[in-house]
MARZA-308351 format. One record per residue (C-alpha): y, z, x. Coordinates in steps of 0.05 Angstrom, whole numbers, plus 5000, padded with zeros to 4 digits. Each point is the difference from the previous one (the first is absolute). Layout:
REM MARZA-308351
YZX ...
This chain:
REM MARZA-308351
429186312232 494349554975 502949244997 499649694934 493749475007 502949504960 506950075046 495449865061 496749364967 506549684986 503450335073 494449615034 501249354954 506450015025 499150135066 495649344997 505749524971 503049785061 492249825024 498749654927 506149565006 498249775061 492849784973 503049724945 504849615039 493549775043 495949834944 505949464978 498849715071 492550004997 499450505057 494650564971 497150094929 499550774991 498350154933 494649474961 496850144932 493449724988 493949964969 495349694941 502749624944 500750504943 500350585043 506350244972 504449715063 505849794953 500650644958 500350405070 506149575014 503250134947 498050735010 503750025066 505849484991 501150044924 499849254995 495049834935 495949395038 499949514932 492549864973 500249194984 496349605043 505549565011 503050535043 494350135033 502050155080 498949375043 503450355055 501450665042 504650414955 505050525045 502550574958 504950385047 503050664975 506950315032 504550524992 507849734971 505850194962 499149494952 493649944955 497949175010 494549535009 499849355040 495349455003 499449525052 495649535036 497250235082 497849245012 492750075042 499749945074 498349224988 505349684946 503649465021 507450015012 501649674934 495450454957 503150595038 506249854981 497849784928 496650804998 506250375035 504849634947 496350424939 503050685003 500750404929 506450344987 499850805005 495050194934 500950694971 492850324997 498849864926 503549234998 494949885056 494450314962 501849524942 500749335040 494550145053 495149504971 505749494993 501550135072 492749865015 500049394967 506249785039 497250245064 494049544989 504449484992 504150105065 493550035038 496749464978 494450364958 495649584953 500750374933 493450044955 500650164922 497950684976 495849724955 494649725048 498350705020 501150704980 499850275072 505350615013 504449975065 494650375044 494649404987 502749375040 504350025058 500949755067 504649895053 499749295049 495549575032 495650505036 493049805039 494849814947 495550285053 496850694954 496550235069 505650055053 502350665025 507249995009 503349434952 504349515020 507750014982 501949664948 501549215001 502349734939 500349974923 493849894967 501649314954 497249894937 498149244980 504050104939 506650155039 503350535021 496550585047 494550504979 502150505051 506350155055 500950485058 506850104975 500950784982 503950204937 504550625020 501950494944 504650465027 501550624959 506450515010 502350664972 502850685029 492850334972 494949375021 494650225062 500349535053 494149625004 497349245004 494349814983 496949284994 495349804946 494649615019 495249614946 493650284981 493549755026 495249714948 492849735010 498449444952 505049454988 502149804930 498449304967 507249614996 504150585029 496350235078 496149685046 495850245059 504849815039 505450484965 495250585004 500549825082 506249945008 501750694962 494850375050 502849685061 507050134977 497950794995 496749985064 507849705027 503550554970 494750505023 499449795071 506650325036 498750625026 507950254978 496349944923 499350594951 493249744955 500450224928 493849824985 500150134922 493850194960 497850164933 496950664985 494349734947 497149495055 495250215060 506050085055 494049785056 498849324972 507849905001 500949345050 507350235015 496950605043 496249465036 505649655012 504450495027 494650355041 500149245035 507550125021 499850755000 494350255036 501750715004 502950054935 507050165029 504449674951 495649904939 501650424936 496049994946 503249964925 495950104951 501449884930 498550004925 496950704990 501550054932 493649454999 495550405033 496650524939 493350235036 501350805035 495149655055 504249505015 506750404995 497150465050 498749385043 506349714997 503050755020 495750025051 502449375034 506650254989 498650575033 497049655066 492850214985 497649274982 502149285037 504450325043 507549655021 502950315055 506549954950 495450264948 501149864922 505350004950 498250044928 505649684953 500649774920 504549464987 501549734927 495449754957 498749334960 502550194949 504550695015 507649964991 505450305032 499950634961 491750065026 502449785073 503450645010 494950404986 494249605028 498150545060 499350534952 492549865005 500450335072 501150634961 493850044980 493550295039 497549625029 505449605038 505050614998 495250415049 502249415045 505450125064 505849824963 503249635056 493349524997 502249864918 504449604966 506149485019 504750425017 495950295059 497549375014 506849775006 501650575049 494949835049 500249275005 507850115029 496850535041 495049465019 505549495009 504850485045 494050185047 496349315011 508949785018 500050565054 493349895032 501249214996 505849795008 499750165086 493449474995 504049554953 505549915051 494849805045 496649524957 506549744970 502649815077 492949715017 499649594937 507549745006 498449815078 494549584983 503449624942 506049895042 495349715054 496749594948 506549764970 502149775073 493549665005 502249554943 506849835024 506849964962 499349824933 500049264974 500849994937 506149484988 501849435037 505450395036 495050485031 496249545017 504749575033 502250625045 492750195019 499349265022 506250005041 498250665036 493449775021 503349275017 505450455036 494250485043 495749295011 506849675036 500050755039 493849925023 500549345019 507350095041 496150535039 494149545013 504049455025 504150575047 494550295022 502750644978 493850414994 501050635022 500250614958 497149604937 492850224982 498049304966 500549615070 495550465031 494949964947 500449224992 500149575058 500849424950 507450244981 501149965080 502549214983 504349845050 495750255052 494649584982 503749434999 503150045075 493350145025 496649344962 506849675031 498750225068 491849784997 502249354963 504449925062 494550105049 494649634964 504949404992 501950065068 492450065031 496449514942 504849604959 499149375053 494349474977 499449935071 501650385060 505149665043 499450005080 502850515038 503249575055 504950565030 499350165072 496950714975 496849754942 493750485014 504250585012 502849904931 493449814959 497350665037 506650434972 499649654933 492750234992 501850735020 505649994949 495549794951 493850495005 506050545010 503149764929 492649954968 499550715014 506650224987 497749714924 493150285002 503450705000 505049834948 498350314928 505649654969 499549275023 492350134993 501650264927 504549444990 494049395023 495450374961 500049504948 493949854955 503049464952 496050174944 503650664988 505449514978 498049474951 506950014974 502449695072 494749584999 503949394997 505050205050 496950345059 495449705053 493250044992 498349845076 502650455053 496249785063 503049625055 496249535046 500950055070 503449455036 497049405023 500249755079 500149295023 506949814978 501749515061 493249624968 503249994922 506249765021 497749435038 495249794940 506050204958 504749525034 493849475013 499149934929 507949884972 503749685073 503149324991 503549635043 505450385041 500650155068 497550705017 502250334938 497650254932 501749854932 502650524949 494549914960 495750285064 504150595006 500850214920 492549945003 498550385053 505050554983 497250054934 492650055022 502350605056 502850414935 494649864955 498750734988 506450234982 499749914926 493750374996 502850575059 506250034964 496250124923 495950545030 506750375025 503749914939 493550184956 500050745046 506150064985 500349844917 494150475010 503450565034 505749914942 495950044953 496350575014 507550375010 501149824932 494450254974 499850685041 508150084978 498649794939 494350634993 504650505025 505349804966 496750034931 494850544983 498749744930 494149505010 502049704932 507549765022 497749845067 494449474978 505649774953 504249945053 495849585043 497949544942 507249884990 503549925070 492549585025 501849384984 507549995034 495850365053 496249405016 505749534987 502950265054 494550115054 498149214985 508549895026 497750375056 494349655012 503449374985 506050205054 494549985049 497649384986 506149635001 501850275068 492749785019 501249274977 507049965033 496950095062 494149634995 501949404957 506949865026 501749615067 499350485055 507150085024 504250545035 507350175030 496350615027 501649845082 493450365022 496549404976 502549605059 499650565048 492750114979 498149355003 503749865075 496250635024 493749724980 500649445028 503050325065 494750345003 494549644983 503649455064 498550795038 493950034990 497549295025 504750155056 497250625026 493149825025 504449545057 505750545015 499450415068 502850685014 506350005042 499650355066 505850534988 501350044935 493249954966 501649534953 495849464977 503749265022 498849284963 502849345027 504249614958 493749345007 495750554971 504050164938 501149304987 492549845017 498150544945 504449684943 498849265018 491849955003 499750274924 496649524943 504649784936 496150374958 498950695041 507549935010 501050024921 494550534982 503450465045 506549784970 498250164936 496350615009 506450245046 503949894937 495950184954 498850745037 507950065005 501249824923 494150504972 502850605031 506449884971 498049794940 494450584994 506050525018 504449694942 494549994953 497950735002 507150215004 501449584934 493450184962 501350865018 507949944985 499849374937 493450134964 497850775010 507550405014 504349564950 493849754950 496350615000 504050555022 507150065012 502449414947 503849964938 493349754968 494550505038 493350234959 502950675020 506549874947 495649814939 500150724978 507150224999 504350364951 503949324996 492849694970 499350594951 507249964969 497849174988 493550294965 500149854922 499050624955 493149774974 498549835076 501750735016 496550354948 493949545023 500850305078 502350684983 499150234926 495650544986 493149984965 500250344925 494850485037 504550125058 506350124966 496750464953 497450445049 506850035040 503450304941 494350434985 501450275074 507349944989 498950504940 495550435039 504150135043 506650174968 495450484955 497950265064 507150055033 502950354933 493150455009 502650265064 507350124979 496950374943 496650495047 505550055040 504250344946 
């Protein structure tokens, strides 16, 4: 048994509802644009819409569409219309919510018929739309439309996405992206959506378009065009050359093959000449500027036919010679058929890619979103952003000071976050170099094995210099070019070389002691021994700066490396630094200062010590210097092997010295024994005082200026300043932020 045709049509309609609701439900998340009418102004665009939807598109230029227009038709119980606002892919929270609050209440098919324009009017309103009187044109809806800000650029390929509202100087915008949704029920309405997009027009009108307009309408085609998941009605009149139609062009741009552009042609009830009737059935029937969709020939109503006429408009296709036509090429009511069918097979052959695509485009605006960090847009967001990048800095730097690199990516890739490392190795080469150089001049070595020790001390030495030569770190950390730091300039040392010590000290004491003796017996004054202790540790101050300016350095490159890893956004972190630099420097100048003070205690007060190893060094001095005049007389006993001194000989060798070689060697006996105690103290005090309490392990450390203590203490204008977002920046996080919940309601659509 032969099925009924008509029964087939509206079996495959409904076999295609499931796929049109979830299109539909797309479309309102800005995921896919499958069914786009366009063409020229005048073209007959708006009476094909109202053709297909039943909706009579008002003719004042008041009305005229500014905007995409969605007319989406369902099957229901209940016969209604609804209006309401899709706000575009760019509005702002607040004018989204100003669009999403204008819903109409449930309109029975004729009440919306009657208050359509009314609702246009409103609609304007609600979006912002810069009204213009009827009387400064007598354009119909078709003639002036357009959609955003697109590229003014006539020449590009693929047009940018829409930006923003076109504003005119008089107030109010010209154009929006924001789509007005129609959405039509009844138990007999076809499904099918379609989007009305404003007709292209060549020369702009004095007072009402600009070249600019006519732009902006062609790029906004080309946007709805572009997306492969897009049925093209390209609409057409049948009295005008269909080859010199710039819609073709348009769509041949987007649609090489012709794959999902159908041609609509319309208004044959203008076209009188048998010639050109038999061209227009020709096209029709594929034999002339071929679609691979081929062409649809339609009659809407008329300027001036009523609704009596409108029912009876495609009785013209009755007669020859458009009734010789296929009748499934004529007429709405076929065309109708077809665009579902259209619909239902682009869903099934698409959607699989759209998945795809949908997953791939929500990846990379997650991953762009992440880029920008957590949102800032109040001071309490702002205040908890700042707090977890002070609360990763202190991380960072209780692992730097515990050496606890392992496992943790950033040590290994920056040697500069390797702090305390840095610092015990400039400790220990401090140490040595104070040890080896710190002395103005080199004291005697009067021990019975003073060679055998000057000979070890040298070996220890070149073993240490090369021990450093092979030492990244400490080389990384006395790598120091001041000018990379103007903003320690006033802190650090400038001057990092050491001169070697001098010889001759025996000599400079005696002059020392010639120029300030009075008149004791075989003694020196105080005076004689503050200034010679002072002259011996001459070089501290300047030794000491250069160790203290390594290690400000070696902070302060931590800080900075932390500070990088910490924060991605280069905007907060330059904030950051401007705002914590100045406490930064406060605090390295305390350090500094620490140093100093411990330098001037030693130097500047009386030398004085409880330490018993001064007298012990002194006595063994002076023991042995008594040795070594002694042993050029002592003879080697027989048996033992020992070398033997009479008692006349050791009296002989402390009895023929002068008063003043007696004192010299005093003094420098004393002098020696005081300077390696004090030289011990001093380095102990400037490591454990000025660098581990000062600059690292303190209540007060550089290392504690940014803390989450510091960032609850921040005023709100003071944390906006840091951490607020720039208008550009915050726009574009909740244009991702929408993008992506559109794209996660995407997938849960095709999931269903």
């Amino acid at each position: 048994m032969a099925q009924n045709p008509q029964a087939s049509q509206q079996q495959d309609l409904l076999v295609s509802a499931g796929l049109l609701r979830k299109i539909d439900k797309l479309r309102e998340r800005n995921i896919g644009k499958h069914l786009v009418v366009v063409g020229d102004q005048s073209s007959g665009k708006s009476s094909l819409l109202e053709s297909l939807t039943g909706i009579p598109f008002p003719r004042d230029v008041e009305l005229c569409t500014r905007y995409a227009t969605q007319i989406t038709q369902r099957r229901d119980d209940v016969s209604r219309v609804e209006v309401s606002i899709i706000p575009g892919p760019n509005a702002t929270d607040a004018h989204k919510r100003h669009l999403e609050g204008y819903v109409t209440r449930p309109l029975s098919p004729e009440a919306f018929r009657a208050t359509f324009p009314a609702i246009l009017h409103e609609v304007n309103a609600r979006m912002g739309i810069r009204m213009r009187s009827s009387s400064d044109s007598g354009y119909a809806s078709d003639e002036f439309a357009s959609e955003a800000d697109y590229t003014s650029d006539d020449t590009l390929n693929r047009p940018q996405t829409p930006a923003t509202a076109s504003t005119a100087s008089q107030g109010g915008s010209v154009f929006s992206e924001d789509v007005l949704k129609i959405e039509i029920c009844g138990p007999s309405v076809d499904y099918l959506t379609v989007i009305d997009v404003p007709g292209i027009f060549r020369t702009p009108t004095e007072g009402i378009t600009t070249k600019e307009d006519m732009i902006m309408v062609r790029n906004m085609v080309r946007w709805y065009i572009q997306d492969s998941r897009t049925v093209i009605l390209a609409v057409l009149p049948s009295n005008i050359d269909v080859s010199t139609q710039e819609i073709l062009t348009l769509a041949e741009e987007y649609d090489k093959n012709g794959e999902r552009t159908l041609g609509i042609l319309t208004k044959p009830d203008l076209v009188t000449e048998p010639s050109t009737k038999a061209a227009v059935c020709n096209i029709v029937r594929g034999k002339k500027k071929q679609l691979t969709l081929g062409y649809y020939i339609v009659r809407s109503r008329g300027a001036d036919q009523d609704d009596a006429g409108f029912k009876h408009r495609e009785d013209l296709f009755k007669q020859e010679p458009w009734s010789s036509l296929p009748p499934e090429r004529v007429g709405v009511k076929a065309l109708k058929a077809r665009l579902a069918e259209l619909l239902g097979h682009m869903a099934r052959r698409e959607f699989p890619k759209l998945r795809k695509d949908i997953n791939e485009m929500l990846q990379v605006a997650e991953r762009e979103r992440n880029g920008l960090g957590p949102s800032r847009k109040d001071e309490h967001e702002q205040r908890r952003f700042l707090s977890g990048i002070a609360g990763r800095f202190q991380d960072r730097v209780r692992q730097a000071l515990e050496a606890q690199y392992a496992g943790d990516s950033a040590f290994e890739q920056s040697i500069a976050l390797r702090l305390v490392t840095q610092v015990v190795n400039l400790a220990d080469a401090f140490s040595e170099d104070f040890h080896d150089q710190a002395v103005l001049r080199r004291f005697e070595a009067i021990d019975d094995n003073a060679e055998e020790k000057v000979a070890a001390a040298k070996d220890h030495g070149a073993q240490t210099t090369s021990i450093s030569a092979n030492n990244s770190i400490l080389a990384f950390a006395q790598d120091i070019d001041p000018e990379d730091y103007p903003e320690l300039d006033n802190i650090i040392s400038h001057d990092y070389e050491v001169a070697e010590p001098e010889d001759g000290i025996t000599d400079w004491i005696g002059g020392l002691y010639a120029r300030s003796r009075g008149m004791d017996l075989g003694t020196f004054s105080s005076a004689v021994w503050a200034g010679a202790w002072k002259e011996q540790s001459s070089k501290w101050p300047s030794m000491s700066r250069a160790f203290m300016s390594k290690v400000i350095v070696a902070i302060h490159r931590f800080i900075t490396a932390a500070l990088h890893d910490v924060c991605l956004d280069p905007g907060v972190r330059d904030e950051l630094w401007s705002a914590i630099l100045d406490e930064l420097l406060r605090r390295y100048e305390a350090g500094m200062t620490a140093a100093d003070f411990l330098v001037s205690a030693e130097r500047d007060a009386k030398p004085y010590t409880l330490d018993h190893h001064f007298n012990q060094g002194r006595q063994r001095s002076r023991g042995a210097r008594i040795a070594g005049h002694l042993k050029p007389l002592s003879v080697e006993h027989a048996s033992s092997g020992q070398r033997l001194v009479t008692v006349s000989q050791v009296r002989s060798a402390t009895e023929k010295k002068s008063n003043i070689e007696d004192v010299v060697e005093k003094l420098h006996d004393d002098l020696g024994a005081y300077y390696d105690i004090a030289r011990k103290r001093f380095v102990d005090n400037l490591l454990n005082q000025a660098v581990n309490y000062r600059l690292l392990f303190g209540p007060s450390t550089p290392l504690g200026v940014l803390s989450q203590e510091w960032v609850i203490g921040l005023r709100a204008d003071q944390l906006d300043a840091i951490a607020g977002e720039s208008p550009s920046v915050r726009e574009h996080r909740e244009r991702l932020a929408r993008k992506i919940v559109d794209l996660t309601a995407a997938k849960d659509i095709l999931r269903q």
